[in-house]
N, C-alpha and C positions, 0 to 999 in steps of 0.2 A: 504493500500500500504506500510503501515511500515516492511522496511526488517532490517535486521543485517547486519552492516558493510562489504564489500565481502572482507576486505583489499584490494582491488583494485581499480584505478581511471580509465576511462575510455578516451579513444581521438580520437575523430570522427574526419576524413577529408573529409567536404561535399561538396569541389571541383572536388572530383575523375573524372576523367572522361567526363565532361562538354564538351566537344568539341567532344563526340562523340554522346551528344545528342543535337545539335547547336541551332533549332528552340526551344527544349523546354527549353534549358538554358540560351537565349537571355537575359532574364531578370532576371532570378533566377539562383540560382546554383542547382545539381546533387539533392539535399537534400530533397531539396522545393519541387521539380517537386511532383502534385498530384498525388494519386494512391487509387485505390480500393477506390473512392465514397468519401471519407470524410475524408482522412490522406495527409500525405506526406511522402516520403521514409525516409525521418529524424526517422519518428516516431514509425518503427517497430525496430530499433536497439537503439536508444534512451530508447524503452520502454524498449526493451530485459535487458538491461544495467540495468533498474530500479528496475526488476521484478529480477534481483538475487544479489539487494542487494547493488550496485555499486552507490555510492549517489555524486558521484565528477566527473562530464564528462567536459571536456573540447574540444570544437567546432575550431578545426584551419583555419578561412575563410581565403578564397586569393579575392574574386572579386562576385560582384552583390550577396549580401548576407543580404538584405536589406529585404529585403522577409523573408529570415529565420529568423532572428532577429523580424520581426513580427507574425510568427507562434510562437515562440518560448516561448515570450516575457520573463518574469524573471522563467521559468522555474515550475510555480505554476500544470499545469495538468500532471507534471512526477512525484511530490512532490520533486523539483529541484529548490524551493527557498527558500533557508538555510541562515544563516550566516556565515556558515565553507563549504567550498566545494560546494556541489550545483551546478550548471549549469553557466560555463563559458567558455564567446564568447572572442575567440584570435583571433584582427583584423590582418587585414595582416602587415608585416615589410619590408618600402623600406626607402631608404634614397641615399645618393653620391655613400658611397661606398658601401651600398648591395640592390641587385636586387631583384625585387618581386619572391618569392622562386617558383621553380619548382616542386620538389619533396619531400620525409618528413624530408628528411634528413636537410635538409634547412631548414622546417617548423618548426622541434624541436629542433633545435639550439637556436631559438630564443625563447623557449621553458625552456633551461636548468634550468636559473633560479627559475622560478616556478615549475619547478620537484626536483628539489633542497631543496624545503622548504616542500615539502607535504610527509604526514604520512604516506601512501597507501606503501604497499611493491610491489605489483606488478602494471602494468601497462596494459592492456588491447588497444591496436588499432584496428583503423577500415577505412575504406574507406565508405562510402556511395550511392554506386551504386546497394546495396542487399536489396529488400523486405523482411526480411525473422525475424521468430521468433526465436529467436537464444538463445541456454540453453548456458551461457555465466557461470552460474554455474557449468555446466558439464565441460567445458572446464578448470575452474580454479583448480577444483576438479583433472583431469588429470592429468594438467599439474605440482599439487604440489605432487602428490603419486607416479610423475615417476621421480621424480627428473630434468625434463628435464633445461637445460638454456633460452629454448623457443619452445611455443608450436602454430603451423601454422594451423587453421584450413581449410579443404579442401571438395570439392564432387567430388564424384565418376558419371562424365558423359560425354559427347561428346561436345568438345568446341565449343560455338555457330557459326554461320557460318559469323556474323558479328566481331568475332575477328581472324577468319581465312583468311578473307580478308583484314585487315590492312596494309597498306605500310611498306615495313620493315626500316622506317625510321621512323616511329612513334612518339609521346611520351607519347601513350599511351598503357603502359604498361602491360601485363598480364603475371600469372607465374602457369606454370605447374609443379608435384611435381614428383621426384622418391623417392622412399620407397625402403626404407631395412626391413621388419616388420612393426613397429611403428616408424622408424629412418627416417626421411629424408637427404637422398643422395647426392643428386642433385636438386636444383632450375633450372628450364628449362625458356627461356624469349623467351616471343612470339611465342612459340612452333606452327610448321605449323603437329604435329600427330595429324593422323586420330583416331577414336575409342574412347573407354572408356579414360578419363585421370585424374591424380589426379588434380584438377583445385584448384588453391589458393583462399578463399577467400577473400582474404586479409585481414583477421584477426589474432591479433597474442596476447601472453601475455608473459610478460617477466619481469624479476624484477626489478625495476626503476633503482637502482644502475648501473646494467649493459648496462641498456639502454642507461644513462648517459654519462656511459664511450662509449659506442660505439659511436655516435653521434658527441662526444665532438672529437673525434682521425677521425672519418670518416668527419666531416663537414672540417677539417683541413688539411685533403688529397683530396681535393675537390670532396668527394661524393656527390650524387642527390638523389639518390633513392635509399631506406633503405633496401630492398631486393636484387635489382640487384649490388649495389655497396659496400655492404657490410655483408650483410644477406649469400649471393652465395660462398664469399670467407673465413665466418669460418665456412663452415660445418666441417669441418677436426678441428676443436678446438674445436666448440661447440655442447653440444647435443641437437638437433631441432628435435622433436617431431612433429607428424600429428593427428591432431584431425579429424577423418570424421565424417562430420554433412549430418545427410541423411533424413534431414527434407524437410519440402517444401523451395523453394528459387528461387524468383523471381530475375533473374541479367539483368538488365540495359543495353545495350548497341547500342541501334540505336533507334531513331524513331519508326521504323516497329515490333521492337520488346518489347519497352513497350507497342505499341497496341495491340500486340499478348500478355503479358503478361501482358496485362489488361482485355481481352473479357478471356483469363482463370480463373477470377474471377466470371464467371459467370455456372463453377463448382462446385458443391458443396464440394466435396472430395478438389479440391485445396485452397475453402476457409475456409476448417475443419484446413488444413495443413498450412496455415500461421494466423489465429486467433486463433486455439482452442486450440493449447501449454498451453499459458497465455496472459492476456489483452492486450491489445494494445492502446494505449492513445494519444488524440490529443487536438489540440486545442478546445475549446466549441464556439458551434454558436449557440445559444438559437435560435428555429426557428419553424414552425409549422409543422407536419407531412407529409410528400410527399400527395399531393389529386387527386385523379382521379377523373374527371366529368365525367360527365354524353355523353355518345358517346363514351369516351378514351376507348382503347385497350391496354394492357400489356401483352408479355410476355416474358419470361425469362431476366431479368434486375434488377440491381441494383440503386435501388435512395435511392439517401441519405435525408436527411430534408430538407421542404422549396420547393420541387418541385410540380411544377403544371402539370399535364395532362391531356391536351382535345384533340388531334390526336391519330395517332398510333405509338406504340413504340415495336421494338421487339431485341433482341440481344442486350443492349444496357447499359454501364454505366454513369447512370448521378450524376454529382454530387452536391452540393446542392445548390439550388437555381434557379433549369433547370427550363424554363419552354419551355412548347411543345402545340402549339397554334392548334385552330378547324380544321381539316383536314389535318394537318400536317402528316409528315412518315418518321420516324427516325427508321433506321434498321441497327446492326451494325457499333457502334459509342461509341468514348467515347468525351462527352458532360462535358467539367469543370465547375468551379461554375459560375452562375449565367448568365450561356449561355441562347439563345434565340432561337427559331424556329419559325416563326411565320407564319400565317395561311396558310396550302396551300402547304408550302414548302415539299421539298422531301429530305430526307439526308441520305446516304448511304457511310459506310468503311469514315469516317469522325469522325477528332479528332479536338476538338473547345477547343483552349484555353479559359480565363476566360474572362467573359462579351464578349464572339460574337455574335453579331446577323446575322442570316440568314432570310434574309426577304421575305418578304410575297409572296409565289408563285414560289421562285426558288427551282434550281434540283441543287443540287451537292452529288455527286458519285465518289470513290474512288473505289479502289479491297482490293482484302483479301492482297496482298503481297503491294502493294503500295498506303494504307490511305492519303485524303487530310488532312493536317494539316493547321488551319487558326489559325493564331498568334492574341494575347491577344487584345482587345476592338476593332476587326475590326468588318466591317459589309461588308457583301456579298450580 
């Protein structure tokens, strides 16, 4: 995993978006949330980050981050426990006079400091709400051969239908792009266009110095959000570049639709297209191989280590530690770690936080568009 320095530090924000996925961030934030059998969303831009090179990330929590801090722990499976740089968690900042930040503009105000002291020339951010393998080297490579002041990367598709229904009083924010060529335009907020559109991924790279200065003049004119209250108003100064990343990218944004964009992991092309870039690295649970006994049925599904099966299982992501009891029928479902089914039972379009048990002999049934979701160590 030894890379060469990218000159770049990295700054995840693993709150993004929390409140638009409320059941499964109850307890954890955007980051934690599991995904595809044995990660957490943290972990495919985390890695992206490691794998070109980027050895200084810094984590801006706001709230229920306690989880992450235990995925995370000192950063050892990213090779993110250094003594210079390395993996660091920035708890949140409240006191009399400042309020627990909203947006990043806030977040890295209290930030300045420590970007003040680090050697990195450029700065790479990021939100937390994308599964995705991201060539974060491509984009640095771009963004220093075109000169740009900052470069946004974007996809080329049709905005999900969960942020085309957001109240236009939101504050959750999303940003569509217009192009001039490779120039960006216009920043568009909360765009109600139909059809293809440039979609932000909220990812950007920019050179600390100016980040700096922007930050330190926008947190002072009471900016929130580093895009819409300041990002939008230098395009006419700055040159902001668009990266289009046309890889796989799994984005985040309802309940319904991490369970849709979790039974898509059970394609084989979609799981070529966010592993097979480059590795993807999680935490280690030393555990025994998933086993099928004797009667189990299996098909099409993903387990991960440590699962037992003696029912039927078909469309189904479990993740490690499932187990699925004699007679059981789990179809279409994604199962967290160390869920239960137990004998008998029936589970259909059903998503089980971690440690739930479904006991012996019941039905529960969801649809393809509205999944039951049962929150962490209940029992049904």
């Amino acid at each position: 995993m030894l890379k060469l320095n990218a000159d770049a530090l990295g700054i995840i924000f693993p709150n993004s978006y929390d409140s638009m996925v409320p059941e499964l961030a109850r307890e954890r934030l955007m980051a934690s949330i599991p995904f595809a059998g044995r990660y957490r969303i943290v972990d495919f831009l985390l890695s992206s980050m490691v794998n070109a090179g980027i050895d200084n990330v810094s984590l801006v929590v706001k709230q229920n981050y306690h989880s992450l801090m235990d995925h995370l722990g000192n950063g050892r499976e990213w090779d993110l426990s250094r003594k210079n740089g390395g993996l660091n968690l920035v708890p949140p900042f409240s006191d009399r006079e400042v309020k627990m930040y909203s947006g990043r503009v806030e977040a890295l105000s209290s930030m300045i400091p420590f970007l003040k002291k680090q050697k990195e020339k450029y700065v790479i951010m990021s939100d937390a709400n994308l599964a995705v393998n991201f060539d974060f080297k491509g984009l640095l490579k771009q963004h220093i051969e075109s000169g740009a002041d900052l470069t946004v990367a974007y996809t080329k598709d049709g905005l999900p239908q969960d942020l085309l229904d957001l109240e236009a009083d939101t504050k959750n924010l999303y940003y569509t792009l217009k192009m001039k060529e490779d120039r960006v335009s216009e920043i568009c907020v909360n765009s109600k266009d139909k059809g293809v559109q440039n979609i932000s991924m909220n990812i950007y790279v920019v050179e600390r110095e100016l980040l700096i200065q922007q930050i330190s003049e926008g947190y002072l004119k009471g900016a929130v959000y580093y895009e819409r209250d300041i990002l939008a108003n230098q395009l006419d100064k700055l040159d902001v570049r668009g990266y289009c990343f046309e890889g796989y990218v799994a984005r985040i944004t309802s309940v319904r639709n991490y369970f849709e964009e979790s039974m898509k992991m059970l394609d084989q092309e979609n799981l070529d297209g966010l592993f097979g870039p480059s590795p993807v690295y999680t935490k280690i649970r030393d555990d025994n191989p998933t086993r099928y006994m004797n009667c189990s049925k299996a098909k099409n599904i993903m387990a991960a280590d440590g699962c037992v099966i003696e029912g039927e299982v078909e469309n189904c992501i479990l993740f490690r530690g499932v187990k699925i009891g004699k007679g059981a029928k789990v179809k279409n479902c994604v199962l967290m770690q160390d869920s239960v089914v137990e004998e008998g039972a029936s589970v259909e379009y059903v998503i089980t936080d971690k440690k739930v048990k479904i006991s012996a002999g019941k039905e529960l049934k969801g649809t393809d568009s509205f999944p039951v979701y049962v929150e962490k160590s209940k029992t049904v």
